[in-house]
C-alpha positions in Angstrom: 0.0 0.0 0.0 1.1 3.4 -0.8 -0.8 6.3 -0.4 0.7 9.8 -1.4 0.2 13.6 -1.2 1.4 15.6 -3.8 1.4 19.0 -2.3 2.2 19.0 1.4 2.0 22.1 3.4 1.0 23.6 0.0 4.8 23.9 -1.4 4.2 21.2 -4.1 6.3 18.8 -1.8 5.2 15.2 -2.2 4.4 12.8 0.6 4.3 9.0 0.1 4.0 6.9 2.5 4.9 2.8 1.9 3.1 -0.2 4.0 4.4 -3.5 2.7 3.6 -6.3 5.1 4.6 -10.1 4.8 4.6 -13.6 7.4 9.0 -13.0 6.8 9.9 -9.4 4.5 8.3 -6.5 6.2 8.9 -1.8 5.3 7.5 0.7 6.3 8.3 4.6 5.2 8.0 7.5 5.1 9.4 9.9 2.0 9.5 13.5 1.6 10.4 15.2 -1.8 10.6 18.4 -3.2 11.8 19.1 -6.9 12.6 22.6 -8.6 13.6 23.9 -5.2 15.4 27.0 -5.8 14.0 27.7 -9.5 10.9 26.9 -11.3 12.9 26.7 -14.7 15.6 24.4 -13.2 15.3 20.7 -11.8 16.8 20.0 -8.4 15.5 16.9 -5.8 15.6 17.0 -2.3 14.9 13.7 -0.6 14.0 12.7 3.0 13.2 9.2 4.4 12.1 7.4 7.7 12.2 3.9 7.6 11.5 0.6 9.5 12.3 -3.0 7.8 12.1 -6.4 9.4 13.3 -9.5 7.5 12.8 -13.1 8.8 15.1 -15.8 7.2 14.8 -19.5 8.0 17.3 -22.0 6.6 17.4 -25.5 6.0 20.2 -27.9 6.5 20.1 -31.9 5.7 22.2 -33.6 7.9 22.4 -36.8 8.0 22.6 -39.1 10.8 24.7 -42.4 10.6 24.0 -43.1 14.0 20.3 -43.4 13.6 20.2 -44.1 9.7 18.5 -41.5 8.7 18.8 -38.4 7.5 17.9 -34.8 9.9 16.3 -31.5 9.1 17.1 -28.4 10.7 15.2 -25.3 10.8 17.2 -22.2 11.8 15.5 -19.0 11.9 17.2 -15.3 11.7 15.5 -12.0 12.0 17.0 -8.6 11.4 15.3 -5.7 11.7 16.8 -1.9 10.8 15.9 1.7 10.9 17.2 4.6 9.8 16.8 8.4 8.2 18.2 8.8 4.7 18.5 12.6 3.2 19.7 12.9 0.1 20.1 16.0 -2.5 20.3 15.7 -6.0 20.4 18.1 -9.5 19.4 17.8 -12.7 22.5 17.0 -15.5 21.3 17.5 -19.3 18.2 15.5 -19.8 18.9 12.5 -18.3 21.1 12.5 -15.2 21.0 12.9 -11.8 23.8 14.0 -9.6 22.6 13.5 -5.6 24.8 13.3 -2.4 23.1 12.1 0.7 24.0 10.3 4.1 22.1 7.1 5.7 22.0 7.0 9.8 21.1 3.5 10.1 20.4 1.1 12.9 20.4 -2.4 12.7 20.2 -5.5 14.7 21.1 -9.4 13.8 21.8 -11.2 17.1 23.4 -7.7 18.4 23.2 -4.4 17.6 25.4 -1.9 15.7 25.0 1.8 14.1 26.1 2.2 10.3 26.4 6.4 9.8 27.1 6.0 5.9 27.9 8.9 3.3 27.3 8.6 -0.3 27.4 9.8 -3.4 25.0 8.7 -6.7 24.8 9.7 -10.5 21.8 8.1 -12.3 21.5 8.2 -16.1 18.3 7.2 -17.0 16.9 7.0 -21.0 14.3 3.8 -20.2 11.0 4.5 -22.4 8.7 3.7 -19.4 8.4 2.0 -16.0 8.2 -0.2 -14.6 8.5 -2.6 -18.3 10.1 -0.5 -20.4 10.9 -1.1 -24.4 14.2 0.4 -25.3 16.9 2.6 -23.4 19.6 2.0 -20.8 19.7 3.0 -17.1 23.3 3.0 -15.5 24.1 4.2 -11.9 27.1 4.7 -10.0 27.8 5.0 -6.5 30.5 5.6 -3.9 30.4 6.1 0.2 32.4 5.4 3.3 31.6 5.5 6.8 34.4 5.8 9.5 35.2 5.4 13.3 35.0 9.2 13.8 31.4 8.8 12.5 30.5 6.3 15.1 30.7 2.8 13.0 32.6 0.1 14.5 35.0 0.2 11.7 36.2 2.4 8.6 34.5 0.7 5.3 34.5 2.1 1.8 32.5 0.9 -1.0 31.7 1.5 -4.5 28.5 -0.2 -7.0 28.4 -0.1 -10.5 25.0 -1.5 -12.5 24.1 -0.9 -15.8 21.1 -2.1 -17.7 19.6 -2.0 -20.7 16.2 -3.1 -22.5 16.4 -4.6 -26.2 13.3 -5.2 -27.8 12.9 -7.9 -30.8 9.7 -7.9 -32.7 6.1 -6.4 -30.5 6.0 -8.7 -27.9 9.8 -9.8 -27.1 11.9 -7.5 -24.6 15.4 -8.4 -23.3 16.7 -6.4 -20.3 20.7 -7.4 -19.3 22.3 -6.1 -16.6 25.8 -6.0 -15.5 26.5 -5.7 -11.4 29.9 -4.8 -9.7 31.0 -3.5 -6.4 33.9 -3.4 -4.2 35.2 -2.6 -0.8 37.9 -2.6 1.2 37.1 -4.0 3.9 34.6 -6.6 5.0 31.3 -5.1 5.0 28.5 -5.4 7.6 25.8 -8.2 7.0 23.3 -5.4 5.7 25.7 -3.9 3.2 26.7 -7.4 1.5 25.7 -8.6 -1.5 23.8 -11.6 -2.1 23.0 -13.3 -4.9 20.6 -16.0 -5.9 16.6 -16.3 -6.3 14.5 -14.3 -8.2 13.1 -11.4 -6.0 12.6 -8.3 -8.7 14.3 -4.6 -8.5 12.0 -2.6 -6.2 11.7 0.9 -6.2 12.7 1.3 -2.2 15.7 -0.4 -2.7 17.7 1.9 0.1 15.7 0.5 2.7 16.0 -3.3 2.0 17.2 -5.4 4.8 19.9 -7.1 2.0 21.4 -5.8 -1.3 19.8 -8.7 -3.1 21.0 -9.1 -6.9 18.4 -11.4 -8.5 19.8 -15.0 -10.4 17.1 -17.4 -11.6 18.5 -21.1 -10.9 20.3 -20.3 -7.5 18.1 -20.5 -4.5 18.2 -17.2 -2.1 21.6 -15.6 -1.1 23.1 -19.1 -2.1 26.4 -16.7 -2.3 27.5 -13.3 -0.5 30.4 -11.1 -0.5 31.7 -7.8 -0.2 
């Protein structure tokens, strides 16, 4: 669910708020945004989110038994849950980029606790026909951010994503869409700032407030691999 406002406090700043509630994947937030700030005739995006997520995992292992003669089942359950504000700032480039810088105060808990203060920086370039199942275009974004022992995380982490994409369309009915993923740090990252590949779980629009960076791979079950 995801009702929205588009002209709060009557300065044509947009409201939205997002409910999405599940038995294991749960978010809920809060977004403010604001375009053509400072000048009607000139595009600039100013960004603020609230947000609560809650994800419940449950694994299973086959063991088997050679005592017994049989073979065991074990069900293991995690839950982490995080919240967090995330303000970002962005300006138009030519027609289609974005140029935003923002910084994420997030709080997260696994079996204990830990606060991830995390600055970043984003360009977006963006020619896709339509959304959400566009045609033809590409769409590539690039990010880089850090977060730091002065800025209260338990240790200095650096890391930077690359992900391009593109639609290709055959005929009327036949559409392609590729996509190439890389990132890097240097240092190991914190379980909510991994990456994990496997199962088929689509790009969502709210992707900043995901529990895990999830990177979608029909054939492999769930986060069947995760790195930095």
């Amino acid at each position: 669910a995801q009702p929205a406002y588009e002209n709060l406090f009557g300065l044509g700043v947009l409201s939205i708020l997002h409910i999405q509630y599940g038995q294991r994947r749960e978010k809920y937030a809060l977004d403010l945004e604001a375009n053509r700030l400072f000048s009607p005739n000139f595009s600039n995006n100013l960004k603020v989110q609230f947000y609560i997520s809650k994800e419940r995992l449950i694994k299973r292992e086959l063991q088997p038994d050679d005592i017994a003669g049989i073979d065991v089942l074990t069900l293991k359950e995690v839950t982490l849950r995080k919240s967090g504000i995330f303000g970002v700032f962005g300006t138009q480039l030519g027609r289609w980029s974005m140029l935003s810088s923002g910084i994420k105060i997030e709080k997260y808990k696994v079996q204990q606790s830990g606060l991830l203060p995390y600055f970043m920086l984003r360009l977006n370039i963006d020619t896709m026909d339509k959304f959400p199942f566009p045609t033809s275009g590409h769409k590539f974004s690039a990010s880089g951010g850090f977060t730091s022992k002065s800025m209260g995380a338990e240790k200095s982490v650096s890391k930077v994503d690359l992900n391009y994409s593109c639609a290709l369309s055959i005929g009327k009915y036949h559409t392609f869409s590729p996509k190439l993923s890389f990132s890097f740090s240097d240092n190991p990252l914190p379980e909510v700032e991994q990456v994990y590949l496997g199962g088929a779980i689509p790009e969502e629009r709210y992707q900043d407030i995901r529990i895990y960076n999830y990177i979608p791979f029909i054939g492999l079950p769930p986060m069947a691999f995760r790195g930095d």
